[in-house]
C-alpha positions in Angstrom: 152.2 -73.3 2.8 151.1 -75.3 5.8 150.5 -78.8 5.2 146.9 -79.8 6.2 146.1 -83.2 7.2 143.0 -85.0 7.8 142.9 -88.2 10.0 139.9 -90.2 9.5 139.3 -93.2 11.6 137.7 -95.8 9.8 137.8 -94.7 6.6 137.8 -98.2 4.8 135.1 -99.6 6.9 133.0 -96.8 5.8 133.4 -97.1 2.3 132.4 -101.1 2.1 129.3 -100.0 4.3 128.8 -97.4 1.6 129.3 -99.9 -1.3 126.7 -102.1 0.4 123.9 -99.5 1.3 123.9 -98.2 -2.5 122.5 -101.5 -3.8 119.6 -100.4 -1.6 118.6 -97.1 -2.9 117.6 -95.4 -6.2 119.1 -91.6 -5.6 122.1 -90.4 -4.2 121.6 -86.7 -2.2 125.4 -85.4 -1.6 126.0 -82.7 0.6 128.6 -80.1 -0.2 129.5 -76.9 1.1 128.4 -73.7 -1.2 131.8 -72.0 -0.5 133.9 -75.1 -1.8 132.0 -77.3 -3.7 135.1 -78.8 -5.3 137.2 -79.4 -2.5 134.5 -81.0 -0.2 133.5 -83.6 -2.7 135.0 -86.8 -2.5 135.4 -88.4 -6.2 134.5 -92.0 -4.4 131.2 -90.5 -4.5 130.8 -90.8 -8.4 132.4 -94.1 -8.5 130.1 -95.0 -5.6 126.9 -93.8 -7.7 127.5 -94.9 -11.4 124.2 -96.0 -12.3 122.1 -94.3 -9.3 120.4 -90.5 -9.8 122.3 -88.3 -8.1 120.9 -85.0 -6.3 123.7 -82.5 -4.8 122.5 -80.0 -2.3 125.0 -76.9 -2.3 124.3 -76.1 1.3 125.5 -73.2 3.2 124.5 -70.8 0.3 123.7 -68.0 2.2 127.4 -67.9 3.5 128.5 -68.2 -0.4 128.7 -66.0 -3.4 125.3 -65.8 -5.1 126.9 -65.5 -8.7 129.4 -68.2 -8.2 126.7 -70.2 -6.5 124.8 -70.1 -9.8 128.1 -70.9 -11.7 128.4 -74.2 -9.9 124.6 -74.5 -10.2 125.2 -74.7 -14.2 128.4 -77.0 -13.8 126.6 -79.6 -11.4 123.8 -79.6 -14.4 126.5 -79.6 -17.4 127.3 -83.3 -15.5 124.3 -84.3 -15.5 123.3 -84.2 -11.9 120.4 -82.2 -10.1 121.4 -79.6 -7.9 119.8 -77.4 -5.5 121.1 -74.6 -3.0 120.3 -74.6 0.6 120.6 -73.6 4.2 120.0 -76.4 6.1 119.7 -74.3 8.9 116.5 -72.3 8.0 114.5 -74.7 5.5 115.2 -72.2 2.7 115.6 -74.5 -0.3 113.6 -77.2 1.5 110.4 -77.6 -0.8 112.6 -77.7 -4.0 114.2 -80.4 -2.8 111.1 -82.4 -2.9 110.5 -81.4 -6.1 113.8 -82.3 -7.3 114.0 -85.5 -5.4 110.8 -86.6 -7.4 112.4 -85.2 -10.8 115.5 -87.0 -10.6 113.9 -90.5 -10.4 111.3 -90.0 -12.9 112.6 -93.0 -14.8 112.7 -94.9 -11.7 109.1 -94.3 -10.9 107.8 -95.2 -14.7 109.5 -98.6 -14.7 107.7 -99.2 -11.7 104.2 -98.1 -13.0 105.8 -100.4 -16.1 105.6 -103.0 -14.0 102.5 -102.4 -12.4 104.3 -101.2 -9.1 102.3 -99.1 -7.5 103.9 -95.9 -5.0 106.8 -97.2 -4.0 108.1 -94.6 -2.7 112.3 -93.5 -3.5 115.3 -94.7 -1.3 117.7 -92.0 -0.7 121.2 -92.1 0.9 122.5 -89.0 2.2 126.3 -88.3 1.8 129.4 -86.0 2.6 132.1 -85.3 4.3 132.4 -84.5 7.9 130.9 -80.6 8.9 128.9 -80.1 5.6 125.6 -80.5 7.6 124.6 -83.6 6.8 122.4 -84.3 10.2 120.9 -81.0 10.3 119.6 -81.6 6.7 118.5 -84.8 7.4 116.7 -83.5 10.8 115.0 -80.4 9.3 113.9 -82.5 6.2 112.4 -84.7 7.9 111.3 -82.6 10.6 109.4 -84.1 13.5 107.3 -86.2 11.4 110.0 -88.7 10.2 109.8 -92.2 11.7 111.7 -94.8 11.2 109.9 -98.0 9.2 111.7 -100.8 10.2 113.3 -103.6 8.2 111.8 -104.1 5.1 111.6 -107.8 3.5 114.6 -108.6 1.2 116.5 -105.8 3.0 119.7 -106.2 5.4 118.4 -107.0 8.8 119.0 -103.7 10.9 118.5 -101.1 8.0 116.3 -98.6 9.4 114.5 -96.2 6.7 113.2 -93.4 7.7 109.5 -92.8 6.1 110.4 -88.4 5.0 106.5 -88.5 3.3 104.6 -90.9 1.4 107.4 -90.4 -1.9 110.6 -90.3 -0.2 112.7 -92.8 2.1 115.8 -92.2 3.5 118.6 -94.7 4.9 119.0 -93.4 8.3 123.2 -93.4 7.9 124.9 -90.8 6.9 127.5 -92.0 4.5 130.6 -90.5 5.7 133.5 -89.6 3.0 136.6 -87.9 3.2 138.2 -85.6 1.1 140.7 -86.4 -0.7 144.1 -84.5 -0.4 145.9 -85.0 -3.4 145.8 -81.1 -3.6 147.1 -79.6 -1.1 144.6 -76.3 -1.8 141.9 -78.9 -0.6 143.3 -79.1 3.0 143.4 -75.3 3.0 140.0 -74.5 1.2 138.6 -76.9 3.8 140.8 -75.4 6.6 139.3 -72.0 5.8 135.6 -73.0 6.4 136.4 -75.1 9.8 136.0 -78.1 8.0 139.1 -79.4 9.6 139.4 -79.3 13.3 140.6 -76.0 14.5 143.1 -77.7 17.2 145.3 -79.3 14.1 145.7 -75.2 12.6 147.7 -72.7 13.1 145.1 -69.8 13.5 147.7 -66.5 12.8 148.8 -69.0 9.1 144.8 -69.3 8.1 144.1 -65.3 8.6 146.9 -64.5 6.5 145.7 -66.8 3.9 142.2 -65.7 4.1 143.4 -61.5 3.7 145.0 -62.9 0.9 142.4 -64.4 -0.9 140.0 -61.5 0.3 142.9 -58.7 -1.2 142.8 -61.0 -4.5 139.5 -62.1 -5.3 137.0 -59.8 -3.2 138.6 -56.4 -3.0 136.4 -54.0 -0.7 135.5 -56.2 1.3 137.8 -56.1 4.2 138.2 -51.9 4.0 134.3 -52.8 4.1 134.2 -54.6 7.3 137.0 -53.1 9.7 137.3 -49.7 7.7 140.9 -50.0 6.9 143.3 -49.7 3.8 143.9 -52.1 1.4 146.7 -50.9 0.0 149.2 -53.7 2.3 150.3 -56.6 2.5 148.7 -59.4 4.4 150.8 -58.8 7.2 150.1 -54.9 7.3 146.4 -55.8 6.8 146.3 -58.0 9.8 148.3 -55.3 11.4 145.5 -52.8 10.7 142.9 -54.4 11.7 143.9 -55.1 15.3 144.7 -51.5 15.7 140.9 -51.1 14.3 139.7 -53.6 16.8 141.4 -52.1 19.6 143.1 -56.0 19.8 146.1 -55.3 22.6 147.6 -57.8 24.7 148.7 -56.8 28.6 151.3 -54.4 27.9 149.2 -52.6 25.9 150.9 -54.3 22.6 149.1 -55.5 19.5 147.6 -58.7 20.1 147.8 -60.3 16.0 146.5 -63.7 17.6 143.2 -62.3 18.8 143.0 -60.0 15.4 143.5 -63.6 13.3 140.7 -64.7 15.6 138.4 -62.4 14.7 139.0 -62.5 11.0 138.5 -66.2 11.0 135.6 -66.4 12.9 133.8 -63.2 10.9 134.8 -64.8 7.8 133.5 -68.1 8.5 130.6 -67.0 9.3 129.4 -64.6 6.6 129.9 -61.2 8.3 132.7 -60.5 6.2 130.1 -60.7 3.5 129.4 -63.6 1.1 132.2 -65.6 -0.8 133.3 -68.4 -2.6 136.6 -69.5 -2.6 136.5 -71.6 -6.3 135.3 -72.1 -9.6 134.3 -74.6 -11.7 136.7 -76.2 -13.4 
């Protein structure tokens, strides 16, 4: 198997940040992505968040495997974390998310009535790895409406907060995490959802890899899509569907790159049909 890498810049620097901003807030929202919620976690996170609440938004569900989906729903909860499902993209999800938000820090909110503080509203930090859609969350969620509040007292100078509705604050940084590739079937799960950068890849490898985990796990579904036999190897598979998608190079040859192209991209983006490549453990 190909060895995937990942080469994060300032990977330390962004952790002390982190370690900083989460004195600040009261819930932790993590990003992950539906189809691999194991692999594009970063255990920092939990270390990161000991005694915070911690909300993770499984977004990119309606790429993802509704049964699964629920599966990791159930494990999230069995760890004691909230977790909701989402596409960022179209606001689906969006209105439980407040509700959640406002469950999770119940506790929070009674000490403060304990204490005679009055709707303060909850500071939220938004994290995840790169690609997971962290900044479209945070722009549909807050929608036009969000401004920013400023520094607060007490607060580092040059926080800004941005004021999501009268119960919900966010800290307007993204905390940025990277996987961690102690596995080396992270680098590919992420690999297989572009969460890696395309230019590092070898394209003709990741279509072989995703027939493969198609011809295993979700029989069907590639006769399904490109009306071919199943009854091959990878190779042959690959092999078949160029021929179905008329894929030909000048002299009239099969053109596999330009099939692995296709079976990538359709994959990735759900027109293969809706899968998740894990479980939970």
């Amino acid at each position: 198997m190909a060895q995937y890498q990942w080469y994060p810049g300032h990977m330390t620097k962004a952790k002390r940040q982190m370690q900083e901003d989460v004195k600040l807030i009261d819930l932790i929202i993590e990003l992950v992505d539906a189809r691999i919620p194991i692999s594009s976690r970063n255990p920092d996170i939990d270390l990161l968040g000991k005694n915070k609440a911690r909300l993770i938004l499984m977004n990119k569900a309606d790429l993802a495997d509704p049964k699964k989906t629920e599966a990791f729903h159930q494990y999230f909860t069995r760890k004691g974390y909230f977790a909701v499902n989402l596409d960022a993209r179209s606001r689906a999800g969006m209105k439980t998310i407040q509700n959640t938000i406002l469950e999770a820090c119940k506790e929070k909110m009674e000490r403060d009535r304990r204490r005679g503080i009055q709707n303060r509203p909850v500071r939220a930090m938004v994290v995840g790895i790169p690609n997971v859609g962290k900044s479209t969350f945070i722009n549909t969620y807050a929608g036009k409406a969000c401004t920013k509040t400023g520094n607060k007292p007490g607060v580092t100078k040059g926080k800004q907060w941005i004021r999501l509705n009268k119960n919900v604050e966010l800290l307007d940084t993204p905390g940025i995490l990277w996987p961690k590739f102690e596995d080396q079937k992270v680098g590919l799960h992420l690999a297989l959802v572009g969460s890696i950068r395309d230019d590092i890849l070898n394209t003709d490898e990741l279509a072989i890899e995703i027939i493969k985990l198609l011809l295993h796990e979700y029989p069907g579904s590639l006769a399904g899509r490109y009306g071919i036999e199943e009854d091959k190897d990878a190779a042959q598979v690959l092999c078949a569907i160029a021929q179905a998608r008329n894929c030909l190079s000048r002299g009239s040859e099969l053109d596999y790159s330009k099939a692995a192209a296709i079976v990538v991209d359709e994959f990735r983006s759900g027109k293969t049909g809706r899968f998740t490549i894990e479980d939970p453990r």
